[in-house]
N, C-alpha and C positions, 0 to 999 in steps of 0.2 A: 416394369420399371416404376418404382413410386414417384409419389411427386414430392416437388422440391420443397420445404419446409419454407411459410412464410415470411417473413424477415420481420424481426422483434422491431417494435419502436422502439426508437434510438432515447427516448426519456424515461423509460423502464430500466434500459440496461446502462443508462449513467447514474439512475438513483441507485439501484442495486451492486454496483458497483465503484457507487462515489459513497456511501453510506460509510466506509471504515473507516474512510480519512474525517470526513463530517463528523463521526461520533469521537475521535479522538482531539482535532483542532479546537473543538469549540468551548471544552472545556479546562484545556491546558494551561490558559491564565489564570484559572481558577484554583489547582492544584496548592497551594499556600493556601487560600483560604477552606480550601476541603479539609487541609491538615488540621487546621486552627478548630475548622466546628465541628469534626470530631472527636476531635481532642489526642489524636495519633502521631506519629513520628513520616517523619520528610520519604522514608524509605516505604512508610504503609502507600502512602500519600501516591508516588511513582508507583507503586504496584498494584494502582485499579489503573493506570494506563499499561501493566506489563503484562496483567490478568486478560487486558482485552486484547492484545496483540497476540498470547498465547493461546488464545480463544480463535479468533481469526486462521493462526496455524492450524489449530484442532478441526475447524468447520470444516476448511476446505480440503485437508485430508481426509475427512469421512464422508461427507456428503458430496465429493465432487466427483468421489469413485461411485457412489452410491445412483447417479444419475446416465450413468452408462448402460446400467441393469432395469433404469426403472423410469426412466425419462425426466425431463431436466425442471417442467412446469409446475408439476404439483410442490415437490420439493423447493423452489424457488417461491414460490405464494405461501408455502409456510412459513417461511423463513422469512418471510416482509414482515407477517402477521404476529410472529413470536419477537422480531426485534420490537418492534409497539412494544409488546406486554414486558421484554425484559428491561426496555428505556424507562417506564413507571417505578419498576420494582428498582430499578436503580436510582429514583428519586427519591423515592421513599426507604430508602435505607438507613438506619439508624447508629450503627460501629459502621467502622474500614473493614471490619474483616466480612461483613454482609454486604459492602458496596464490591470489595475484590471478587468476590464470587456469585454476585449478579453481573459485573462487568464481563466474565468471564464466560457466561453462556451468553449474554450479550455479544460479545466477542464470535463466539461461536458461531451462533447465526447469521450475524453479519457476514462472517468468512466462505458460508455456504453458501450466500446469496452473491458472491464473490467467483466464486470457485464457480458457479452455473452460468454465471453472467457468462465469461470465459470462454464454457463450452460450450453457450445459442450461438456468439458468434463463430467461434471456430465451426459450429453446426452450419452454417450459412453463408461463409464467406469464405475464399481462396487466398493464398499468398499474398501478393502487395496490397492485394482489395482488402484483406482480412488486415493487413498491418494497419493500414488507411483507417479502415473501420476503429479498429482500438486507440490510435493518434485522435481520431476525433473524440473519442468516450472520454480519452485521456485529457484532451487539451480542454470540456469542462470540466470534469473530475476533479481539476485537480485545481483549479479557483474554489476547490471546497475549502482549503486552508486560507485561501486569500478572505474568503465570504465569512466562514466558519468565526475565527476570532474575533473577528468585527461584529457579528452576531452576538455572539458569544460576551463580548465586552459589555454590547450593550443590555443583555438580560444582566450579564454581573452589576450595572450601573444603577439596573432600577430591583435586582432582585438578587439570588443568591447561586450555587451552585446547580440545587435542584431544580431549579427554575429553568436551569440547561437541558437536563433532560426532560422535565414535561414538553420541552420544545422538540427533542427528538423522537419522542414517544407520537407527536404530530406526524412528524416527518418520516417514520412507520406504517404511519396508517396510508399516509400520502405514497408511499414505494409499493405494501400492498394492495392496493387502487391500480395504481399503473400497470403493475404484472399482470394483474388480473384481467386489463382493458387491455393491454398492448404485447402480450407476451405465448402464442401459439406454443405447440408440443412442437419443437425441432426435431426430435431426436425419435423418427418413428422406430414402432415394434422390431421392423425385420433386421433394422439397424445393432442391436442392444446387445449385449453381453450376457452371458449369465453370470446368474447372483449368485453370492456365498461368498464368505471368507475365500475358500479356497480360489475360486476365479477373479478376486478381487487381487489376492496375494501372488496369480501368477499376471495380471496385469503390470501392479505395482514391480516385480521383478523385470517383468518385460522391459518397462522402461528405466529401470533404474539402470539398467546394462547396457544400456545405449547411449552408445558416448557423446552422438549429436546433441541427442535431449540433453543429456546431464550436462553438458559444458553451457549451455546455456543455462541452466539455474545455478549452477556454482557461480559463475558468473553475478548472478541476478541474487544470489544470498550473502555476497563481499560485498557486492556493490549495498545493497540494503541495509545488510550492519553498519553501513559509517554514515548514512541516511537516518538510521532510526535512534542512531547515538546522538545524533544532533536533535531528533524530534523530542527524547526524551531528557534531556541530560541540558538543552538552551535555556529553559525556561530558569531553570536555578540558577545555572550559571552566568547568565548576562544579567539578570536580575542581581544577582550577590556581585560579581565582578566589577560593574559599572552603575551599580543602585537606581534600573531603571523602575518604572512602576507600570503596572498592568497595563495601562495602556501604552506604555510607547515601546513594550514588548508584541504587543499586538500589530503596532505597525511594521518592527521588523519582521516578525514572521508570516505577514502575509503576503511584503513588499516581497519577500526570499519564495515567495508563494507564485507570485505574479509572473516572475522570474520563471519558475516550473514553468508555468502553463503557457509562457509563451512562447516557449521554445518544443513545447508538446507543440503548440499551432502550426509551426514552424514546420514540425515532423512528420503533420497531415501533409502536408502542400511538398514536401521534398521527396517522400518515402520511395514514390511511386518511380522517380526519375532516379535517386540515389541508391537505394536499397537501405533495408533495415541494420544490415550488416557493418556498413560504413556512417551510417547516423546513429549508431550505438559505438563505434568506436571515438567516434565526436563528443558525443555525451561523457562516457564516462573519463576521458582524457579531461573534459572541464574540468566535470566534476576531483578530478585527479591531480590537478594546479591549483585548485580552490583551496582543498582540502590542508596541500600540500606550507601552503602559508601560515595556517593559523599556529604551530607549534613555534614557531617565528615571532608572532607575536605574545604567545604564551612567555618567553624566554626575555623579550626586550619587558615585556611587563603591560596590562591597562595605563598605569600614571604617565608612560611615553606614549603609549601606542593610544592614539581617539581611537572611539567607539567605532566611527564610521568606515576603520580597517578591518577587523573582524566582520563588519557587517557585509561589506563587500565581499570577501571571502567565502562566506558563507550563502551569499548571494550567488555566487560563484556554482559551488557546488550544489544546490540546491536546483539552479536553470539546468544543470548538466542530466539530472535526472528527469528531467522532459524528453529529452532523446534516447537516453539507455532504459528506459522501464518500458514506454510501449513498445522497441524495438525488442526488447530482451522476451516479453511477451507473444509479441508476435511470432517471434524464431521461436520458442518452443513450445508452443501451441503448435506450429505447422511440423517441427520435429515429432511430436507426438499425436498428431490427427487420427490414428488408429484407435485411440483410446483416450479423446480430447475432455472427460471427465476426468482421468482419472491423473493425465498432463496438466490439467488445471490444476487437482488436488496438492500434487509434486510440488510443481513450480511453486505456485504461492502459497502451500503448507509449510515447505522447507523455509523458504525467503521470511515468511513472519517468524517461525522457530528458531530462526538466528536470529532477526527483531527484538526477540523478548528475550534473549539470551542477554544480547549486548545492552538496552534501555536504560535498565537499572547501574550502569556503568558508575555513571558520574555520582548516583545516589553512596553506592558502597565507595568508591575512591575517593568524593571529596568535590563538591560544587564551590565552595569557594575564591577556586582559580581555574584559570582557562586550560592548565596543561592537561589534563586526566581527558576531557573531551578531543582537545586537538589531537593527543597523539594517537587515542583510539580510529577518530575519523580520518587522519594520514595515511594510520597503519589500515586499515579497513580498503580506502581507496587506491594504496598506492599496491596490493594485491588481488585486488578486482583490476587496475591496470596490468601488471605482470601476466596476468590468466589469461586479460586477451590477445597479449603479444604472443602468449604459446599457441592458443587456439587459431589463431586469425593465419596462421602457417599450413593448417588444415586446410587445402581446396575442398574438403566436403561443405565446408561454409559457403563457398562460393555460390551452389545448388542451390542452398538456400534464398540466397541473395536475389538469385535471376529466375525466381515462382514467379509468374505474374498471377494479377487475379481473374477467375472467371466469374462469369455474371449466372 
């Protein structure tokens, strides 16, 4: 019987893991003034955030399969080391169309480093232990958008766009340090799969046909699209709709940040008693009233409706994804533990490929009003609702629910 793989330090697999939202938040105020110094169109502008989210999708479909075959460490410490090198090359980039496609193996990397995160802990942790685990990765993680534009404002205050990334280009070096110091081979030899296409493609079928696993990413890519329609699609639109300025854009989206994370906190300290199952139906129901409002307000109009009703709103939806994303994570990780590279790849390749599908929303329909976002994030949440009323009828969910963790 081998022995048990050492357990990652937990500051490894929150940079490696909190790294996509950090490289996206930080520079998201900044997207107007990227437009201007390139000298590009609003829609170039949105698509080095759509290039890096599609990136994201791409890492962790290939390299998360890839880690099943070949173990999870090396591949993770490159993937620190090449996001450095591709945060520089992203500062130093001269057109949009060189920033989009450095963003986009940028992207990439980061997603790999995502997708492994994933499968050390599902490598090391059990059912509600393993939910616990990701609640906690989760609840800092995700003050990365809270941290992130506050950061982010202040490099724009004393410097410029690029200035953001020589700051993540740091903060690469600092994620491959960590891996390297706190990050053991989980995933021994006798453990592994074989490699090839071909056993990679009867993997990926394997779980594609398994309805447990899949209802939890369907889940987890409705829920996402009305999530990433607001990451991508707010920044114009509250800015043009209520003429705020970088900064007090900043303070909503990270107040709507704080909100996240501390309903993650929340989802550490409940999981174990409530189940994942029943704190992802909490979540995305918030999320699902939140949402539900804003075309409401789109319709009475900004000039009646104050700022601080959308804000709310949106605040709304935003905490709800504290509870539905590490629970949704957790469930199909443990649906798919047989092949927890290649569940990771799934999950979070699928869930960003709808990401970057939907982002550019508001760019091609129109940021100058609130409707084009509301009714996309309504319609988004309010069939991520629908899916869990059909699925939650399923007692195999139930299974799920009552894993406990072993040590």
């Amino acid at each position: 019987m081998s022995t048990p793989p050492r357990r990652p330090a937990l500051v490894a697999l929150i940079l490696v893991m909190g790294v996509g939202p950090f490289a996206t938040d930080t520079y998201i105020a900044a997207l107007p003034e990227l437009q201007s110094t390139l000298e590009t169109s609003a829609t170039v502008a949105q698509l080095t955030l759509t290039a890096f989210i599609v990136g994201l999708a791409a890492g962790q479909l290939l390299i998360g399969p890839l880690s099943d075959s070949f173990g999870r460490r090396r591949l993770l410490l490159g993937c620190a080391v090449l996001f450095a090198a591709l945060s520089a090359v992203c500062g130093l980039s001269p057109t949009g169309g060189v920033l989009v496609a450095a963003r986009l193996l940028q992207g990439f990397v980061a997603g790999g480093g995502v997708a492994l995160g994933r499968a050390v802990v599902t490598d090391t942790y059990r059912g509600d232990r393993a939910a616990a685990t990701f609640g906690a990765i989760s609840s800092v993680t995700f003050f990365g958008p809270v941290i992130a534009p506050a950061i982010g404002g202040a490099i724009l205050a004393h410097g410029t766009w690029r200035t953001v990334f020589a700051a993540l280009t740091v903060l690469g070096g600092l994620m491959a340090l960590a891996v390297a110091l706190g990050v053991t081979e989980t995933l021994p030899p006798e453990r592994r799969h074989p490699a090839g296409l071909r056993a990679l493609g009867v993997r990926m079928a394997d779980l594609a046909r398994d309805g447990g696993f899949m209802r939890h990413v369907a889940l987890q890519c409705l829920a996402g699209a009305g999530f990433f329609t607001y990451i991508g699609g707010s920044s114009f639109v509250l800015r043009s709709v209520y003429d705020l300025s970088p900064t007090q854009y900043t303070i909503i989206f990270a107040s709507n940040a704080a909100g996240m994370a501390a309903f993650s906190l929340m989802f550490r300290a409940l999981v174990v008693r409530a189940g994942a199952v029943r704190l992802r139906a909490v979540g995305i129901t918030v999320s699902t009233l939140g949402a539900a409002g804003l075309p409401v307000v789109a319709v009475i109009g900004p000039e009646t409706v104050p700022l601080a009703v959308p804000w709310a709103l949106l605040c709304t939806v935003v905490a709800g994804m504290g509870f539905s994303i590490p629970a949704t994570t957790a469930l199909a990780q443990e649906a798919g533990r047989r092949a927890a590279g290649t569940a990771s790849a799934l999950q979070g390749g699928l869930t960003f490929l709808t990401a970057a599908l939907v982002t550019p929303l508001t760019g091609v329909f129109g940021h100058d009003t609130l409707t084009p976002m509301a009714i996309a994030m309504s319609g988004f949440f309010a069939a991520a609702f629908l899916l869990m009323l059909v699925v939650s009828r399923d007692r195999r969910t139930d299974a799920l629910e009552t894993i406990h963790a072993h040590s």
